[in-house]
TORNUKOL-580647 format. One record per atom (N, C-alpha, C, O): y negated, x, z negated; residue in three letters. Coordinates in steps of 0.1 Angstrom, whole numbers, padded with zeros to 4 digits, always signed. Layout:
<recs>
YXZALA;...
</recs>
This chain:
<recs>
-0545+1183-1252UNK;-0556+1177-1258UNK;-0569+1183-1252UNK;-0571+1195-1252UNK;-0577+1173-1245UNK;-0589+1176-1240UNK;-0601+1183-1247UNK;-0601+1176-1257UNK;-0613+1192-1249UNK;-0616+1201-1256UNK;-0629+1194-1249UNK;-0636+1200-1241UNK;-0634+1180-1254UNK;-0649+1174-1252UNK;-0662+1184-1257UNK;-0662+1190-1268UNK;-0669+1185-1248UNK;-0679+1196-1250UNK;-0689+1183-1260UNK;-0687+1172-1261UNK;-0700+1189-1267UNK;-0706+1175-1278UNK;-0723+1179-1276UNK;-0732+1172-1279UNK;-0724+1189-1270UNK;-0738+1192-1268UNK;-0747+1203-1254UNK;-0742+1212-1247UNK;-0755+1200-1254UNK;-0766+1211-1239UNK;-0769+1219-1252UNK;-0765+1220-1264UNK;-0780+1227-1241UNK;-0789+1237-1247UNK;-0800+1235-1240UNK;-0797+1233-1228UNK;-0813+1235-1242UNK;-0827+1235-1234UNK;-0835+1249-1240UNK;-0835+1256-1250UNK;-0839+1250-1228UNK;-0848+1265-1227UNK;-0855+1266-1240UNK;-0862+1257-1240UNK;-0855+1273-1250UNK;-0868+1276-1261UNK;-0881+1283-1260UNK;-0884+1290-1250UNK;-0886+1282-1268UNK;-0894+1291-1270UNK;-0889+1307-1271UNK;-0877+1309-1272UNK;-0899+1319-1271UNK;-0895+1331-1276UNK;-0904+1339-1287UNK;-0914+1346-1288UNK;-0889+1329-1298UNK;-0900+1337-1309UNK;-0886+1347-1317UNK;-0883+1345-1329UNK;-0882+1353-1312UNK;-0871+1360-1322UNK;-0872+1374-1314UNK;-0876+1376-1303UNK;-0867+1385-1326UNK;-0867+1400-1315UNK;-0851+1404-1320UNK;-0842+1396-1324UNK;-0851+1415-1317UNK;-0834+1420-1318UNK;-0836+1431-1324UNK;-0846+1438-1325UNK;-0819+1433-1328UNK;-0818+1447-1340UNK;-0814+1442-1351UNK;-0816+1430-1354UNK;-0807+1452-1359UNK;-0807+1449-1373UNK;-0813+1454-1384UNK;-0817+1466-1385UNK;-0814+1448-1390UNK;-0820+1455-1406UNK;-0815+1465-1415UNK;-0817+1477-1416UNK;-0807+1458-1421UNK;-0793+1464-1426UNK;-0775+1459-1428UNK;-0770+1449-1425UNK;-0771+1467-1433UNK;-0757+1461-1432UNK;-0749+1461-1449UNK;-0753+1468-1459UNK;-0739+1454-1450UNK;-0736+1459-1463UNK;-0720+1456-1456UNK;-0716+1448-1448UNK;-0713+1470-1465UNK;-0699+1470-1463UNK;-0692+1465-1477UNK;-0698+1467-1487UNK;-0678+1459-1477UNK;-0670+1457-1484UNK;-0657+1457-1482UNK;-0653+1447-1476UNK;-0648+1465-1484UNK;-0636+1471-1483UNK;-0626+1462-1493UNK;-0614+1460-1491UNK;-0631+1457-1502UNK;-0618+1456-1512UNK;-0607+1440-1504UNK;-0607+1435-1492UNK;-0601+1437-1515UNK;-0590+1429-1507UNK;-0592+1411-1517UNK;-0585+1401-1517UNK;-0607+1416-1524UNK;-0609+1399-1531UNK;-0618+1391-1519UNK;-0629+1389-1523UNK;-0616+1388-1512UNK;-0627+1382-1504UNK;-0621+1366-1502UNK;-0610+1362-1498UNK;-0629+1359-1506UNK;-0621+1343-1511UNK;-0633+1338-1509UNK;-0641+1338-1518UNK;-0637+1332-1492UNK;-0651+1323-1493UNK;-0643+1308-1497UNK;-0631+1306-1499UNK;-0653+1301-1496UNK;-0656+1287-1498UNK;-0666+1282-1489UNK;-0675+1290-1488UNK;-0667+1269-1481UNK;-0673+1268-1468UNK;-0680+1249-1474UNK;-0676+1239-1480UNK;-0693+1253-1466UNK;-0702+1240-1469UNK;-0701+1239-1449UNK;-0705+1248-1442UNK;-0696+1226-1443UNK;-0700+1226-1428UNK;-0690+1235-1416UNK;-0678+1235-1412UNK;-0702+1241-1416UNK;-0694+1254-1405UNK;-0704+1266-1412UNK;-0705+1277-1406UNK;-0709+1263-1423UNK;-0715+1275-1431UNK;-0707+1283-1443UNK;-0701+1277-1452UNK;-0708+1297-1441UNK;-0706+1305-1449UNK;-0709+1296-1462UNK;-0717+1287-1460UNK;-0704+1298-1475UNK;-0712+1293-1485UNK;-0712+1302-1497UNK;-0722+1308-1501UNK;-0703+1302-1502UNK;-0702+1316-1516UNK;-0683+1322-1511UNK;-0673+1319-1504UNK;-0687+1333-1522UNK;-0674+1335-1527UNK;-0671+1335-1539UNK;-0678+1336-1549UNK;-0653+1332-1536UNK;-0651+1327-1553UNK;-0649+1336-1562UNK;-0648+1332-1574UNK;-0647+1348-1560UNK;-0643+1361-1567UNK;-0659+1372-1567UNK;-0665+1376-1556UNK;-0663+1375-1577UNK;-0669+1386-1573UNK;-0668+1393-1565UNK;-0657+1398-1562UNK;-0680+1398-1557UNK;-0676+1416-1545UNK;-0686+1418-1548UNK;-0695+1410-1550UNK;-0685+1432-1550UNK;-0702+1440-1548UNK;-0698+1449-1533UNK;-0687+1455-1531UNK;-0709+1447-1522UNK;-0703+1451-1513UNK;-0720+1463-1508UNK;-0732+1461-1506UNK;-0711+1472-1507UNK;-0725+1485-1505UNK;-0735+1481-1491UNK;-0731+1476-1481UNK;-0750+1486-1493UNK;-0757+1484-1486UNK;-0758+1497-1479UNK;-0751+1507-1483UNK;-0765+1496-1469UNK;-0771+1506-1456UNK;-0779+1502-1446UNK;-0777+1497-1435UNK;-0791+1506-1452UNK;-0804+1504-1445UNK;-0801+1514-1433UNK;-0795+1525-1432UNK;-0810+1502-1421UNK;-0808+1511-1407UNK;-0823+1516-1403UNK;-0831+1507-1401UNK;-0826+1527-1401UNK;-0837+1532-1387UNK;-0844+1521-1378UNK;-0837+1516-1369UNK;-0855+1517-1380UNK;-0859+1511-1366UNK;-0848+1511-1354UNK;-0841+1520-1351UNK;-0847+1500-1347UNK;-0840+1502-1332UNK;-0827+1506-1332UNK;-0822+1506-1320UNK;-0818+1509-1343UNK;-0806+1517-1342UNK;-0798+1507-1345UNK;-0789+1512-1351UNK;-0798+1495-1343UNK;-0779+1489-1348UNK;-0784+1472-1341UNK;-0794+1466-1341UNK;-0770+1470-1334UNK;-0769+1462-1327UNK;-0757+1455-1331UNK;-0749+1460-1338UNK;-0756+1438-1324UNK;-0740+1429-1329UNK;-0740+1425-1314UNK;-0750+1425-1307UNK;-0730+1422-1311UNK;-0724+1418-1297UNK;-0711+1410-1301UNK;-0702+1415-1309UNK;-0710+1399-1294UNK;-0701+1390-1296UNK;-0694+1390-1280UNK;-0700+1388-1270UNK;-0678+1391-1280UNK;-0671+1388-1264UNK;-0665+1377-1269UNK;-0662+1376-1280UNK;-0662+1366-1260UNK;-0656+1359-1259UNK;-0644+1362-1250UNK;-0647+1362-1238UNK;-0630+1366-1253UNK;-0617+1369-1244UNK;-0607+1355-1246UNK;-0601+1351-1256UNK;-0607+1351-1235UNK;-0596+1337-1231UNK;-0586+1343-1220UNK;-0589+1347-1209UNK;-0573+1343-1226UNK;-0569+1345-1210UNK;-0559+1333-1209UNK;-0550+1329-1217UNK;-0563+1328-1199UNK;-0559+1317-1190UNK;-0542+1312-1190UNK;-0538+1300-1193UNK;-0535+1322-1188UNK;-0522+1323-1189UNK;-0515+1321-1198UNK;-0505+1314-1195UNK;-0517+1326-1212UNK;-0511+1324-1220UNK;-0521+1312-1231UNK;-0517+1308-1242UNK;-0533+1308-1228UNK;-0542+1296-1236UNK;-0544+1302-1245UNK;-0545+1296-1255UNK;-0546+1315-1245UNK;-0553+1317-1260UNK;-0568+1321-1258UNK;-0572+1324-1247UNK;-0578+1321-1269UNK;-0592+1324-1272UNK;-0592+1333-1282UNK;-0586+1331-1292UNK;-0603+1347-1278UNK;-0602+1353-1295UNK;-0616+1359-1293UNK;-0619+1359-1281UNK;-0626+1363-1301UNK;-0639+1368-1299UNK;-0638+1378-1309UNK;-0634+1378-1320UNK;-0644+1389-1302UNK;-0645+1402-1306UNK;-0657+1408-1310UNK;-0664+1411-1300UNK;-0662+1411-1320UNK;-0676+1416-1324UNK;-0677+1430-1325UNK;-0669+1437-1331UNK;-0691+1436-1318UNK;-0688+1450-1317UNK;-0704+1450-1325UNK;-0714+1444-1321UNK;-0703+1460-1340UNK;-0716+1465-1342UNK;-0716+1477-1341UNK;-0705+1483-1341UNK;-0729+1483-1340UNK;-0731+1500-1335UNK;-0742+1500-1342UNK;-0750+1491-1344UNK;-0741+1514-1347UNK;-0753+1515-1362UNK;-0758+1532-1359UNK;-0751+1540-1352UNK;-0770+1535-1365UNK;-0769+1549-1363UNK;-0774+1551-1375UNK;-0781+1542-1380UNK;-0772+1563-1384UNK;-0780+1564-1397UNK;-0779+1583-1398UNK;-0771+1591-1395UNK;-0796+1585-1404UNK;-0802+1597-1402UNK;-0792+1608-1412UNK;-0784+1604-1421UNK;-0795+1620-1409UNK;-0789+1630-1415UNK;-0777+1632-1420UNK;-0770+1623-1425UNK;-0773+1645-1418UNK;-0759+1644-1421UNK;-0757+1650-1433UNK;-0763+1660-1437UNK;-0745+1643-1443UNK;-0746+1658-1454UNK;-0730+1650-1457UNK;-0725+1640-1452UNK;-0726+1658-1465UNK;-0716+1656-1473UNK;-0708+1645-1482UNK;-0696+1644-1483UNK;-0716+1637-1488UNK;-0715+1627-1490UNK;-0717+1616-1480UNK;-0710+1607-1484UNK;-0722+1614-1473UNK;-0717+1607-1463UNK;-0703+1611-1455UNK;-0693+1604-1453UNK;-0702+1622-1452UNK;-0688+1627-1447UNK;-0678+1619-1458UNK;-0667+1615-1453UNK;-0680+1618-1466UNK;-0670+1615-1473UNK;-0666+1601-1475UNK;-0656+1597-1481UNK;-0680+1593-1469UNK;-0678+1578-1477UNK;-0674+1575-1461UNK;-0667+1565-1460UNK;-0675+1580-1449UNK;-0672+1578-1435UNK;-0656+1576-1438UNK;-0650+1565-1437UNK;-0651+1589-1443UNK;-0636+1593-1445UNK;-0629+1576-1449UNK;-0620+1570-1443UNK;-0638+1572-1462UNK;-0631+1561-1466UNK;-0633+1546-1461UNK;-0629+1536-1466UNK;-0641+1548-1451UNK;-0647+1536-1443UNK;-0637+1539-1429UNK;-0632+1529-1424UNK;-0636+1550-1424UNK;-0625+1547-1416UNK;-0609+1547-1417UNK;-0601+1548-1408UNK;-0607+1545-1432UNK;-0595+1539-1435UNK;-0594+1530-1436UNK;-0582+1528-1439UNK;-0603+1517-1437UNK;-0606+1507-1444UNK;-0606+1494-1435UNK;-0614+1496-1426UNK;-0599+1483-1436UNK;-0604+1473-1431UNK;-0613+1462-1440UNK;-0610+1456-1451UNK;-0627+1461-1433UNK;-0635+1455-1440UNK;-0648+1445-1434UNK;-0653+1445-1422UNK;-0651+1437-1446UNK;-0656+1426-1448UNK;-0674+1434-1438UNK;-0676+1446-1441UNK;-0680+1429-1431UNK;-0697+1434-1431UNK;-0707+1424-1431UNK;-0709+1419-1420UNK;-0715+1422-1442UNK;-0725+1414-1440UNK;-0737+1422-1430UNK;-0740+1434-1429UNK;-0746+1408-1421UNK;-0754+1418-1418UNK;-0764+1410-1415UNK;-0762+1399-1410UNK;-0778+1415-1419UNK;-0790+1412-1421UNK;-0797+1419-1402UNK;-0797+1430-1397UNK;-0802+1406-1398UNK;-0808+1408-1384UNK;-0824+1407-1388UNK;-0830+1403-1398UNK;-0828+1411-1378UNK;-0848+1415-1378UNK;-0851+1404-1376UNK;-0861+1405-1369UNK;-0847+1390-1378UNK;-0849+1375-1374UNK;-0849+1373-1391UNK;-0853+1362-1394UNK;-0847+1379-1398UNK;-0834+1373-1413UNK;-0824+1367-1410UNK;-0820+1360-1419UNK;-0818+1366-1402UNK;-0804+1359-1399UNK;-0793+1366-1408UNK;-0793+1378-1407UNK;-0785+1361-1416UNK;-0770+1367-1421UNK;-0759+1362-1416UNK;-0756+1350-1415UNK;-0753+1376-1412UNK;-0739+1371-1402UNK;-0732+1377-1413UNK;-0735+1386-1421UNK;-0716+1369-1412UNK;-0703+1381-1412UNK;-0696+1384-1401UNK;-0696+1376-1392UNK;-0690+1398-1400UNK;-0683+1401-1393UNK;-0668+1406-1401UNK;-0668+1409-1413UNK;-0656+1405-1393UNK;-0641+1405-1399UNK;-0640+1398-1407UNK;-0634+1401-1417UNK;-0646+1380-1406UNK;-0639+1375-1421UNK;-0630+1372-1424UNK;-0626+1370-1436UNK;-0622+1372-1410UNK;-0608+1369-1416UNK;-0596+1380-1411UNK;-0584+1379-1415UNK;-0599+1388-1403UNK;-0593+1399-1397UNK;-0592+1412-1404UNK;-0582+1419-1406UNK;-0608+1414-1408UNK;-0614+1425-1412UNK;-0621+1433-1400UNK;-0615+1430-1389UNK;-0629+1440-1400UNK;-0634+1451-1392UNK;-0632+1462-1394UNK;-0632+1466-1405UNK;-0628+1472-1381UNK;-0626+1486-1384UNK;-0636+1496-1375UNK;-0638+1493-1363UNK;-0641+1506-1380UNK;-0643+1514-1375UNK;-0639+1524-1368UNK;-0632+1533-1372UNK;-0643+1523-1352UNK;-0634+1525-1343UNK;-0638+1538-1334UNK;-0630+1544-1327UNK;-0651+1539-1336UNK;-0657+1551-1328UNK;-0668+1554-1343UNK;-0674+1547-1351UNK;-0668+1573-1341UNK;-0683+1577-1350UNK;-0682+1591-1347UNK;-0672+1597-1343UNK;-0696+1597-1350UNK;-0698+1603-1341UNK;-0710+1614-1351UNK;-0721+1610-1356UNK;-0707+1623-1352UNK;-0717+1632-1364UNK;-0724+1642-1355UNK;-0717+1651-1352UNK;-0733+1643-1350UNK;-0743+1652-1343UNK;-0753+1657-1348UNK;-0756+1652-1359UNK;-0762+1671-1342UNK;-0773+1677-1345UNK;-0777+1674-1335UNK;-0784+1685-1333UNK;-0779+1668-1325UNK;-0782+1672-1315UNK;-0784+1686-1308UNK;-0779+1697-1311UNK;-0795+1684-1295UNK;-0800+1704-1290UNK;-0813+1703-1296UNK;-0815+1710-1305UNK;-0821+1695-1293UNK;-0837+1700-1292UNK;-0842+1687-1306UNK;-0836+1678-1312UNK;-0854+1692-1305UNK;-0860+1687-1320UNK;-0862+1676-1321UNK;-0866+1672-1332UNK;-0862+1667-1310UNK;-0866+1656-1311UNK;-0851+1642-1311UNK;-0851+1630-1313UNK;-0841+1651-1310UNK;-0826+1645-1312UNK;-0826+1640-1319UNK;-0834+1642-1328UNK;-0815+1631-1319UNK;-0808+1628-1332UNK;-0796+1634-1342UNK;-0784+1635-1338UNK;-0800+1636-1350UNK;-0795+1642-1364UNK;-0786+1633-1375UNK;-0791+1628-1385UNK;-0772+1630-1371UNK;-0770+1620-1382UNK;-0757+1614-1374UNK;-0748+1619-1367UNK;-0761+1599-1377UNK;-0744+1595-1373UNK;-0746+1588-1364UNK;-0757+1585-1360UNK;-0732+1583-1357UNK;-0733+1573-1346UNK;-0721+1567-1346UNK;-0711+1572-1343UNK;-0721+1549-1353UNK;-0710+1543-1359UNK;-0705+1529-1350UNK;-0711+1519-1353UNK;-0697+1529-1343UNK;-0691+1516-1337UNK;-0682+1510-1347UNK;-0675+1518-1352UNK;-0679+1496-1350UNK;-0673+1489-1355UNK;-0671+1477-1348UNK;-0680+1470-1343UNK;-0653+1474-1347UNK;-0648+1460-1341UNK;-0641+1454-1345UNK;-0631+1460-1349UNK;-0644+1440-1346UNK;-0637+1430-1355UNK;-0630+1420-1342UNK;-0636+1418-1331UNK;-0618+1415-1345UNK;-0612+1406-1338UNK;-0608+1392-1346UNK;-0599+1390-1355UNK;-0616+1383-1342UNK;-0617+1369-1349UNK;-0608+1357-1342UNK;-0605+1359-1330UNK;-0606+1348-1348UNK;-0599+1337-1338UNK;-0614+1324-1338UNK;-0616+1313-1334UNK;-0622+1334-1346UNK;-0638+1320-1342UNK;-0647+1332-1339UNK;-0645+1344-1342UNK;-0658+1327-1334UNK;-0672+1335-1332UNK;-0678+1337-1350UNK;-0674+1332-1361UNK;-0686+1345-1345UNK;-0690+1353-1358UNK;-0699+1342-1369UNK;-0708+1335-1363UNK;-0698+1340-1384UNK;-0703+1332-1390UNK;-0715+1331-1393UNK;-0717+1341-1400UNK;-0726+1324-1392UNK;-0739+1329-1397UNK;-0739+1324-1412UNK;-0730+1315-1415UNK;-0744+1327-1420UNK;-0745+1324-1440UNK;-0762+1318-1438UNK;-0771+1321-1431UNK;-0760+1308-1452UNK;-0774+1302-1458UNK;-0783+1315-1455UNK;-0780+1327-1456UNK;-0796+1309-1452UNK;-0806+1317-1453UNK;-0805+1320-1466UNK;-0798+1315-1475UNK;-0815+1333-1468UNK;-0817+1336-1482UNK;-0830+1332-1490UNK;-0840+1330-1482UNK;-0833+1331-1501UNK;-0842+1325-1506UNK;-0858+1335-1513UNK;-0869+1330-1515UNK;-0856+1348-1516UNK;-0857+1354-1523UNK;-0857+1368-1519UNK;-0865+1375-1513UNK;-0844+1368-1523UNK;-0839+1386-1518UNK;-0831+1384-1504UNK;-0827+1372-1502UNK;-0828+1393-1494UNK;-0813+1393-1489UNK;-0800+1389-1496UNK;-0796+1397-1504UNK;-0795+1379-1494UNK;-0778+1374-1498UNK;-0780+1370-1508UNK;-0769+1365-1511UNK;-0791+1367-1519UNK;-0791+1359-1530UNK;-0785+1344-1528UNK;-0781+1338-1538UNK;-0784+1338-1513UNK;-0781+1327-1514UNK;-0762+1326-1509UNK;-0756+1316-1507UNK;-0759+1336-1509UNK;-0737+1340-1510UNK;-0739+1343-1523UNK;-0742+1353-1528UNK;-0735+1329-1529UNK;-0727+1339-1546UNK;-0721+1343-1543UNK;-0715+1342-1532UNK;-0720+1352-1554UNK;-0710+1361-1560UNK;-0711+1372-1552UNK;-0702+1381-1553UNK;-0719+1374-1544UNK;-0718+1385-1532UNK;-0725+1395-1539UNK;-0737+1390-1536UNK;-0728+1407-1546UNK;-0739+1415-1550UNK;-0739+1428-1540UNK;-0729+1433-1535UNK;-0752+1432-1538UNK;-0755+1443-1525UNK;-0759+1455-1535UNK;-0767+1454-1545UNK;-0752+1467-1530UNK;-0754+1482-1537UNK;-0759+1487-1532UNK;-0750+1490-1524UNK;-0769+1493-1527UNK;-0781+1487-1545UNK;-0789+1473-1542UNK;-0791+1471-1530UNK;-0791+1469-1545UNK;-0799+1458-1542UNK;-0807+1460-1540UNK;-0811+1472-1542UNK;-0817+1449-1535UNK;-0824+1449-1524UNK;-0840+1444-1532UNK;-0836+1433-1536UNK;-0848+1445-1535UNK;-0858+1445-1543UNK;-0871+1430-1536UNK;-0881+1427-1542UNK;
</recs>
């Protein structure tokens, strides 16, 4: 079966910048969307899924598209990279349980865009990285890669209305977002 292409793209404007805002993680094993389109729409189960505000400039999403020819398959790979300041103990610990974890990540772009990443795989954290750096102007804190392997490109969710994610029921962000 022929794979009819349905649309171009023409040059735009440049009005968007790059980066992320923040991210929110969710680990648990209720994740039951419901889909309006090709849009994200709610979930059917409760999740409260924890936030983490990023640093100016520090966290990036990258999407691969891998086909290999041979065997006809397509899979897209999402890589986020995050950095977050200071190191202490309690983060040591919530890392501990984030890199056991395969999980759900909403993520809020410096556009407002809301993506998921691992919706249906999950995402793991695959590289991280706890430094002081040498000199004073280093970085002090973490350095977090995360990769998800999807059999679609990554989902974008309803804008929000209000707060961040108010428009994903049932989705609640720890702490919330004011």
């Amino acid at each position: 079966m022929p794979c009819d292409l349905t649309s171009g793209r023409l040059l735009d404007c440049k009005a968007e910048v790059g980066g992320i805002r923040s991210i929110l993680i969710y680990s648990g094993i209720h994740y039951d969307p419901a889909y309006a389109a090709s849009w994200f729409l709610t979930n059917v189960t409760p999740i409260v899924a924890y936030r983490y505000d990023l640093p100016k400039s520090t966290g990036s999403i990258s999407e691969e598209v891998i086909t290999d020819a041979i065997n006809g398959t397509t899979f897209y790979e999402d890589t986020l990279v995050i950095k977050l300041h200071r190191l202490d103990n309690a983060m040591r610990d919530e890392l501990k349980l984030i890199a056991q974890s395969r999980m759900r990540i909403f993520i809020l772009d410096n556009n407002n865009n809301q993506w998921i990443m691992g919706e249906v795989n999950g995402a793991e954290l695959l590289e991280g990285t706890a430094a002081t750096g040498t000199s004073l102007s280093d970085s002090y804190g973490y350095s977090l890669t995360f990769k998800s392997q999807e059999p679609n490109p990554i989902r974008a969710c309803f804008a929000y209305t209000t707060h961040p994610w108010d428009s994903v029921g049932l989705v609640t962000p720890s702490p919330p977002y004011i």
